[in-house]
C-alpha positions as CSV (number, residue, x, y, z in Angstrom):
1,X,120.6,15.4,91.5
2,X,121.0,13.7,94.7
3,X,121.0,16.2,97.6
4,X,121.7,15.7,101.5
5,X,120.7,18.6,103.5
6,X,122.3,18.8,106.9
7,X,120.2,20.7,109.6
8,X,116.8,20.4,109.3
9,X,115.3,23.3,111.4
10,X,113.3,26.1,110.1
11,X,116.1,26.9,106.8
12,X,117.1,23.2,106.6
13,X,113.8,21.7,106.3
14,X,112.3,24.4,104.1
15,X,115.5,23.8,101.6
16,X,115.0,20.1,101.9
17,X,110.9,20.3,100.9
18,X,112.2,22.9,98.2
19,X,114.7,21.0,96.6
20,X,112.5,17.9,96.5
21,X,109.6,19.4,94.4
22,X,111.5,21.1,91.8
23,X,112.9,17.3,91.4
24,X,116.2,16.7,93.2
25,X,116.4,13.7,95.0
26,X,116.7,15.1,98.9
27,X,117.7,13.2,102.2
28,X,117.2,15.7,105.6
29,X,120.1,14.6,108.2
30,X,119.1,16.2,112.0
31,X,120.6,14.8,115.2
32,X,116.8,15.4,116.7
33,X,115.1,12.4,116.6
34,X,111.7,13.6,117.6
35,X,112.2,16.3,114.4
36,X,113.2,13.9,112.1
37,X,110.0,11.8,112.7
38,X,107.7,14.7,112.3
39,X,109.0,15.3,109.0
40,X,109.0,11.5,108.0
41,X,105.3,11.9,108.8
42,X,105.1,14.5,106.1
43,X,104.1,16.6,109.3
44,X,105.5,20.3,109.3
45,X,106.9,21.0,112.1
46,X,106.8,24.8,112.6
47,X,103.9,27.3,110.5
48,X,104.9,28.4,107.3
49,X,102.7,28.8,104.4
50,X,102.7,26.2,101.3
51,X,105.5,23.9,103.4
52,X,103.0,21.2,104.5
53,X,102.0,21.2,100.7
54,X,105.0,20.5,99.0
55,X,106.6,18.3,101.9
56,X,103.8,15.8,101.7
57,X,104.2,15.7,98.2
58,X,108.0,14.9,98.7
59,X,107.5,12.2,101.3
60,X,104.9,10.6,98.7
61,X,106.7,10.8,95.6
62,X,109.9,9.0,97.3
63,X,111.9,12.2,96.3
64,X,112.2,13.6,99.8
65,X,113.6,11.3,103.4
66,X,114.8,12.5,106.7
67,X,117.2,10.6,108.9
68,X,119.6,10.7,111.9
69,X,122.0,9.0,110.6
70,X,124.8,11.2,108.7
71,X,126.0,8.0,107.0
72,X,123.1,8.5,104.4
73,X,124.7,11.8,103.3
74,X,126.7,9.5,101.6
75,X,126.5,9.4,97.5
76,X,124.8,12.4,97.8
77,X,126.4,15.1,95.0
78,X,125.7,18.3,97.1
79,X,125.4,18.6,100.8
80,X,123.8,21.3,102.2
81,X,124.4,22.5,105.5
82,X,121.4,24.9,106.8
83,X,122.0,24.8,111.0
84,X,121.8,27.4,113.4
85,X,123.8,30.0,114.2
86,X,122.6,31.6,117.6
87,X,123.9,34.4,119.4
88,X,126.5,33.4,122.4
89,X,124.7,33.6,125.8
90,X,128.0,35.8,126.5
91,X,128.3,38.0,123.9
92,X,126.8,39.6,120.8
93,X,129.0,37.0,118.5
94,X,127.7,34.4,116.7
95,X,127.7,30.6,118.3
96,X,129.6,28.5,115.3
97,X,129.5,25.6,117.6
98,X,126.3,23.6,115.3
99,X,127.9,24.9,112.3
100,X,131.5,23.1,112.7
101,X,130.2,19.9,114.3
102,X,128.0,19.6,111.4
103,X,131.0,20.1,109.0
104,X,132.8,17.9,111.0
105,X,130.6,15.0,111.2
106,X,130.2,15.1,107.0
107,X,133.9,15.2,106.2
108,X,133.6,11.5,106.6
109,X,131.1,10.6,104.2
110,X,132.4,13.1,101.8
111,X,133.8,12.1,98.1
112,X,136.1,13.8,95.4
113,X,134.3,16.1,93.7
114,X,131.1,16.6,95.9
115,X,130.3,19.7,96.9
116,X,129.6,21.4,100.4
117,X,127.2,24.0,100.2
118,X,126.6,26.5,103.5
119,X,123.4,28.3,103.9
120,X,123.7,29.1,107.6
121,X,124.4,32.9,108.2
122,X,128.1,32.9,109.3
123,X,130.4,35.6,110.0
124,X,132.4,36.9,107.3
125,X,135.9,34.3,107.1
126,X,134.2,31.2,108.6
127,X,133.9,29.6,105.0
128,X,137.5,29.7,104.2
129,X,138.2,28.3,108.1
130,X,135.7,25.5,106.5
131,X,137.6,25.0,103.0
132,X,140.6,24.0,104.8
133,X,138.9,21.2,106.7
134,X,136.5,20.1,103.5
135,X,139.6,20.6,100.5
136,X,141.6,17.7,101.8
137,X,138.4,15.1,101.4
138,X,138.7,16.0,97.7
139,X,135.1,17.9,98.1
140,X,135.0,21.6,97.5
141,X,133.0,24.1,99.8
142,X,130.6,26.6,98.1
143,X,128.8,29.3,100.1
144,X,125.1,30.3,99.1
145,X,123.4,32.5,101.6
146,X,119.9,32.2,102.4
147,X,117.8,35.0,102.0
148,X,114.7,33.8,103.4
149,X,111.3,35.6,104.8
150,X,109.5,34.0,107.0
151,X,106.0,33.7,105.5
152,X,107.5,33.8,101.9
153,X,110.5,31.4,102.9
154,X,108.9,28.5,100.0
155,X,108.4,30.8,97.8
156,X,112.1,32.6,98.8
157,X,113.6,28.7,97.7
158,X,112.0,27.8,94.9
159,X,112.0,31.1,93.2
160,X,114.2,33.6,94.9
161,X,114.9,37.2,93.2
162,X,118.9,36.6,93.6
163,X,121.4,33.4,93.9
164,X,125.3,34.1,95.4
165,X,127.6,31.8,95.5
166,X,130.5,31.9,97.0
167,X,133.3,29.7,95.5
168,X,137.7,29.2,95.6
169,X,139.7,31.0,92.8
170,X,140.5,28.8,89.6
171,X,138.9,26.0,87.7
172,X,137.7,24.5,91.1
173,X,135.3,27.1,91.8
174,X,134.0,27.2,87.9
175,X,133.3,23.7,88.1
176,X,131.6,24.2,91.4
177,X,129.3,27.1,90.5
178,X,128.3,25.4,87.4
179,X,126.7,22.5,90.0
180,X,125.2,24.9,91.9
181,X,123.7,26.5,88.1
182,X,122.5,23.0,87.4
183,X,120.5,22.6,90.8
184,X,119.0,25.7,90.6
185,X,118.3,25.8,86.7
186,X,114.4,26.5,87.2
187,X,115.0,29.6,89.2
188,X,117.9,30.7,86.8
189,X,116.2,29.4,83.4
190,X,113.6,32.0,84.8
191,X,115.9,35.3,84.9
192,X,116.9,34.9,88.2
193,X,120.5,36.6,89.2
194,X,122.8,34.0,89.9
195,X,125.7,36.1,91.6
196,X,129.8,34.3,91.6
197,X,131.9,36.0,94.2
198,X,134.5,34.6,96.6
199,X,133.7,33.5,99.9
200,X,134.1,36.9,102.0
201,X,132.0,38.8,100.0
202,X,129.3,35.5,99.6
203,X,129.2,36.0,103.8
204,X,129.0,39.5,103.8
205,X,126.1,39.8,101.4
206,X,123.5,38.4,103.6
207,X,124.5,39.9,107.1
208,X,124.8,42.8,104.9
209,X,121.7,42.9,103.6
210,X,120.0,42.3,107.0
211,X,121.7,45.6,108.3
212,X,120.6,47.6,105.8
213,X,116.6,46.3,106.2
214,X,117.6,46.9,110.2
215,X,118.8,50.6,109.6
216,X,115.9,51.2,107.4
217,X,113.6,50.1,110.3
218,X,115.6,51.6,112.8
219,X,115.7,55.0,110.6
220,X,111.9,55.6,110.7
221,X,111.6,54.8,114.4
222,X,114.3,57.1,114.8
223,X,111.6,59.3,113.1
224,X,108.9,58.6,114.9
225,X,110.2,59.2,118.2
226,X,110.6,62.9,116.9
227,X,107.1,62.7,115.2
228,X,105.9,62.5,118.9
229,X,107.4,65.0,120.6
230,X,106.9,67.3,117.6
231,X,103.0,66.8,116.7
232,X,103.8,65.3,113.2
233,X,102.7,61.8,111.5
234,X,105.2,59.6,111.0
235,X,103.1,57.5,108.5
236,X,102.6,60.6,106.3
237,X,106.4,61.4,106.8
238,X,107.1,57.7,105.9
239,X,104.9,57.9,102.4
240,X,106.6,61.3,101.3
241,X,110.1,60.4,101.6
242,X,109.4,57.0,100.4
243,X,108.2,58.2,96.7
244,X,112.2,59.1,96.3
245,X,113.0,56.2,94.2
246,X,116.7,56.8,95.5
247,X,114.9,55.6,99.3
248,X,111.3,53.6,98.3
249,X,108.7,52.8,100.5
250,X,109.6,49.5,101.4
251,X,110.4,48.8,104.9
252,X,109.9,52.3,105.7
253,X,106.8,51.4,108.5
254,X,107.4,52.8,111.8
255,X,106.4,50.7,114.8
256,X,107.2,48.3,117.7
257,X,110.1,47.3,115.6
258,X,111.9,44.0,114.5
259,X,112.9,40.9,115.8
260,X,113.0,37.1,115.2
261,X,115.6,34.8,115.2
262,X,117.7,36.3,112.1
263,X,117.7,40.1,112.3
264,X,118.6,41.2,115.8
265,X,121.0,38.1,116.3
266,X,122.5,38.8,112.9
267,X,123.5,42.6,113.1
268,X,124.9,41.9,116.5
269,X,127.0,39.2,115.3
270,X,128.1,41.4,112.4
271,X,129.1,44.2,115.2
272,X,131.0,41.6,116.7
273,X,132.6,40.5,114.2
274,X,133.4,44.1,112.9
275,X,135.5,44.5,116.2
276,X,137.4,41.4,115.9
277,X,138.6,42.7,112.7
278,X,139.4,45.6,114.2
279,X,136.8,47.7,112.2
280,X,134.0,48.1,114.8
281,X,133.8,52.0,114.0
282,X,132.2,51.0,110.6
283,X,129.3,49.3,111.7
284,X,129.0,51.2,114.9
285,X,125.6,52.7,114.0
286,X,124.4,48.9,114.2
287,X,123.9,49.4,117.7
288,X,122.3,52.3,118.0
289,X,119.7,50.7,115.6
290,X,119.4,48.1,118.3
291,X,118.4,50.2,120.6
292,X,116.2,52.3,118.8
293,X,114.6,49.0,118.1
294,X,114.5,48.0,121.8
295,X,113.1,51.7,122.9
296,X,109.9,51.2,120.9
297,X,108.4,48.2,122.4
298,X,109.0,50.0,125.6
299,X,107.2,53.2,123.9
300,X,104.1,50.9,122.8
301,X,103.9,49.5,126.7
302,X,104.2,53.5,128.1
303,X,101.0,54.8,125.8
304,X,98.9,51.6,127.1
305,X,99.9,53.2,130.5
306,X,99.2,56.5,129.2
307,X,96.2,55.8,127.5
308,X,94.8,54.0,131.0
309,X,95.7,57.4,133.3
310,X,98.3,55.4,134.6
311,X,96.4,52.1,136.2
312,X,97.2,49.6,134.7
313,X,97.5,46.9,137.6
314,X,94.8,44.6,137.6
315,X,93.5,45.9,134.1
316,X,92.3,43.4,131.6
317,X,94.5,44.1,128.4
318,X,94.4,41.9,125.4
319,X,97.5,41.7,123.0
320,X,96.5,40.8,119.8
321,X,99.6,39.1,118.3
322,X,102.1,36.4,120.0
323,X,105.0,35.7,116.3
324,X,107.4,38.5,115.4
325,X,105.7,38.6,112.5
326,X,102.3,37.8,110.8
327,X,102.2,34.4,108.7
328,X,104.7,33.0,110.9
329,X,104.7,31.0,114.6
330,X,108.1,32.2,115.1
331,X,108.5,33.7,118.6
332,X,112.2,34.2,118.8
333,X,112.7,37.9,119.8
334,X,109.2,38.4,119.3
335,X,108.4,42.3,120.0
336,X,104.9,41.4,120.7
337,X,105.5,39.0,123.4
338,X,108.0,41.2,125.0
339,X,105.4,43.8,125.0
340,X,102.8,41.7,126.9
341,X,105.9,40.2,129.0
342,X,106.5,44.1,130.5
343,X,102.6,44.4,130.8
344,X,102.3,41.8,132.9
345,X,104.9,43.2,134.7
346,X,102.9,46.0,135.8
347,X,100.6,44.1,137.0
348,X,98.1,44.0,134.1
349,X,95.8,41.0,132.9
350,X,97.2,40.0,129.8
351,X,95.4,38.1,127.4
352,X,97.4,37.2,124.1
353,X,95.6,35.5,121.0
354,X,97.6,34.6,117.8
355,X,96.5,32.6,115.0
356,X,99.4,30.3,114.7
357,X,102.2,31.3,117.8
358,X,100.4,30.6,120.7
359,X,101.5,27.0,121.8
360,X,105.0,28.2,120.6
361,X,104.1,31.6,123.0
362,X,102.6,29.6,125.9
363,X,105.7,27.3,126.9
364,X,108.0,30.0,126.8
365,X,106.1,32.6,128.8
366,X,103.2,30.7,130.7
367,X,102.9,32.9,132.9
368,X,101.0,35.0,130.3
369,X,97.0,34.7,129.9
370,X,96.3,33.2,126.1
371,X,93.1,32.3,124.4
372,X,92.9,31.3,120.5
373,X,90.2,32.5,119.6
374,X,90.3,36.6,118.7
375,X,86.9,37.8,119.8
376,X,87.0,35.6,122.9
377,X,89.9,37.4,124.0
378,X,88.5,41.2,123.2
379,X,85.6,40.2,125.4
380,X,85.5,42.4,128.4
381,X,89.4,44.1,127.5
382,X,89.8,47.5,128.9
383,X,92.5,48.0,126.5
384,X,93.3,46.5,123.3
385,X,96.8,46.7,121.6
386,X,97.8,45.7,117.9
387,X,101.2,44.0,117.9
388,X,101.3,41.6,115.0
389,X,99.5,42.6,111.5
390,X,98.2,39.8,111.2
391,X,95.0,40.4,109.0
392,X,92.4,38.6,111.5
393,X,93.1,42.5,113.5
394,X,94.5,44.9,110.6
395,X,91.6,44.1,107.8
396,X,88.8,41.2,109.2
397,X,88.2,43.1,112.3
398,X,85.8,45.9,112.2
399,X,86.2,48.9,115.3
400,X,82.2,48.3,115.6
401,X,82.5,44.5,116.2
402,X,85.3,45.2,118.5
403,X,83.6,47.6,120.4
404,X,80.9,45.2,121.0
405,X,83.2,43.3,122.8
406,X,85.4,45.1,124.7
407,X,84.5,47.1,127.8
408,X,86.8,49.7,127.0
409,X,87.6,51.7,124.1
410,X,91.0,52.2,123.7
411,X,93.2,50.8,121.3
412,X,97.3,51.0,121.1
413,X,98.5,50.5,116.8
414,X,101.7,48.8,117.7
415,X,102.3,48.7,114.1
416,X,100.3,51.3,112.3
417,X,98.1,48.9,110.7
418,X,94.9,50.1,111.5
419,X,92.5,52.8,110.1
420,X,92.6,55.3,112.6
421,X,90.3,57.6,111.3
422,X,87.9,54.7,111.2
423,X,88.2,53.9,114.7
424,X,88.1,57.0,116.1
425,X,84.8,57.4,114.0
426,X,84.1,54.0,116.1
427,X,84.4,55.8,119.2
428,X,87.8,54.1,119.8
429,X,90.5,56.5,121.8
430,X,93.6,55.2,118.8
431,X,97.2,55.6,119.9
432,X,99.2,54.7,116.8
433,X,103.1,54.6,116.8
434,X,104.9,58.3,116.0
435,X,101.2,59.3,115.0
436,X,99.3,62.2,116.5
């Protein structure tokens, strides 16, 4: 099927690349020129494993073209539209602004009986706002969250574990979910849950979701915090409660918390848009998760203080981590660099390696110190802490090698991925997160 996809940022161009190997024929529409010729190249233009792979292939096979011009969404049978959604730099709402001009510069090229497909997260009654300016083109407008993970986001596309779409009442929205079967048919011809709703509960399903993951988070922070005033282990609590099937395991990791650019930007928008419906009361424990979330980076920066008697101007401390998240160079809300940000702050000598974040890291905070290579930067580190899992820190790096580095020997688990009774056993002085 012929495919335009409109936004080609980190969902847009992961969609695009998707949709082109399974054997759609894709076109990549971005108003950034500079993007747009990256991509061309067949160059990724942000980390994220297998992309590079399968948008080479794209580019060489003929299936897959990027463009500026909007024009070429034209004869296209579904058009994607995958832009941001940001957080207003005066509020906690979401910023629709990228979203409507995007609509907006399609319903041009638009023909009777294409389809308008939104992936961008959007709060909940944007879609049928939408419908009203896409119905009268003769096109119809579908919504199909994303439900990406950064680090997994090719695999996430090409074979996610649950499709929604989100369609009009009638005939109109039968015919358009049976498009959206036939694009997908790989994914669904494997078992995977293709999910009709209408277009409120379609919107709701993926801020939704993203609360929930945030509250679990938020929920064993909560618990760690009590863990360390009470002499317990948070990590023991966590495996316990997490062999209740009715709670599981997953996401149940206490540490310097979450961030990104979907999760803390999304529940906030979803409290916001909870009070303009006048229903803030429900979805008021969103913001205490937020700042449970914010209160442990600042714990992680007060045990480095801690563990250092208190000096820490002038002290040479490396922070091994830069992205929000391992297997990722996404630094948007990145609890690691916000970490290092506040030691600095104090006056330390921050060093921050990552294996993929660090140019990202470097233009936005230069002020920060920042060498790529790991063992480089433990050299001569009176303090060491653990902010991304990556597992160049949480597996590949021995407490003995480390130590042979270093010139101190304390080390701060910012995420509880290390084996702290191997460390100690090192001679390291280990500070985990909620741990004893």
């Amino acid at each position: 099927m012929q495919i335009s996809v409109i936004g080609c940022g980190y969902l847009g161009a992961v969609h695009a690349a998707a949709m082109a190997s399974i054997g759609h024929d894709v076109v990549g529409i971005d108003v950034d020129q500079r993007k747009i010729d990256t991509l061309s190249q067949g160059k990724a233009p942000f980390f994220e494993p297998g992309l590079q792979e399968i948008l080479t292939a794209g580019i060489e096979s003929g299936k897959l073209r990027f463009t500026t011009d909007m024009a070429e969404a034209q004869g296209s049978k579904v058009h994607f539209v995958g832009v941001g959604t940001p957080q207003q730099k005066d509020g906690y709402a979401a910023d629709l602004t990228y979203v409507n001009a995007a609509v907006e510069g399609l319903l041009p090229y638009l023909s009777e009986g294409d389809l308008v497909a939104g992936k961008s997260t959007v709060p909940v009654g944007t879609a049928a706002d939408l419908a009203e300016k896409v119905t009268p083109t003769g096109a119809t407008l579908v919504w199909n969250p994303e439900f990406l993970r950064e680090g997994w986001a090719v695999q996430d596309t090409i074979d996610p574990d649950r499709l929604v779409a989100g369609v009009p009442a009638g005939a109109e929205g039968e015919r358009a979910a049976d498009i959206l079967r036939e694009i997908y048919y790989p994914s669904i011809d494997k078992g995977t849950p293709f999910i009709v709703t209408d277009y409120a509960t379609a919107e709701l399903v993926k801020v939704s979701a993203n609360a929930f993951l945030a509250t679990k988070i938020s929920f064993i922070n909560a618990m760690a915090e009590i863990a360390e005033v009470t002499g317990a282990d948070v990590t023991q609590l966590a495996e316990a409660i997490g062999h209740d099937a009715r709670i599981g395991n997953q996401f149940l990791k206490a540490g310097i918390g979450f961030g990104g650019g979907c999760l803390p930007k999304d529940i906030r928008a979803f409290s916001a848009r909870a009070e303009e419906l006048g229903r803030g009361e429900s979805v008021a424990f969103l913001r205490e998760m937020d700042e449970i979330n914010m209160r442990r980076r600042e714990r992680a920066v007060q045990l480095v203080v801690e563990a250092l008697d208190g000096q820490v101007f002038e002290k040479k401390i490396t922070v091994l981590g830069a992205a929000f998240k391992p297997h990722s160079d996404d630094i948007r809300d990145s609890p690691a660099l916000d970490v290092a940000v506040r030691l600095h702050g104090l006056g330390a000598k921050v060093t921050v390696t990552d294996p993929a974040a660090i140019e990202n890291a470097q233009r936005v905070h230069p002020q920060l110190g920042y060498v790529q290579d790991r063992d480089e930067a433990l050299t001569g580190a009176d303090a060491v802490i653990v902010v991304t899992e990556w597992d160049e820190y949480r597996r590949q790096l021995s407490p003995e090698h480390a130590a042979s580095l270093t010139a101190g020997t304390i080390v701060v688990d910012g995420r509880n991925c290390l084996d702290a009774a191997a460390w100690r056993a090192a001679g390291w002085t280990y500070y985990g997160m909620g741990r004893p």
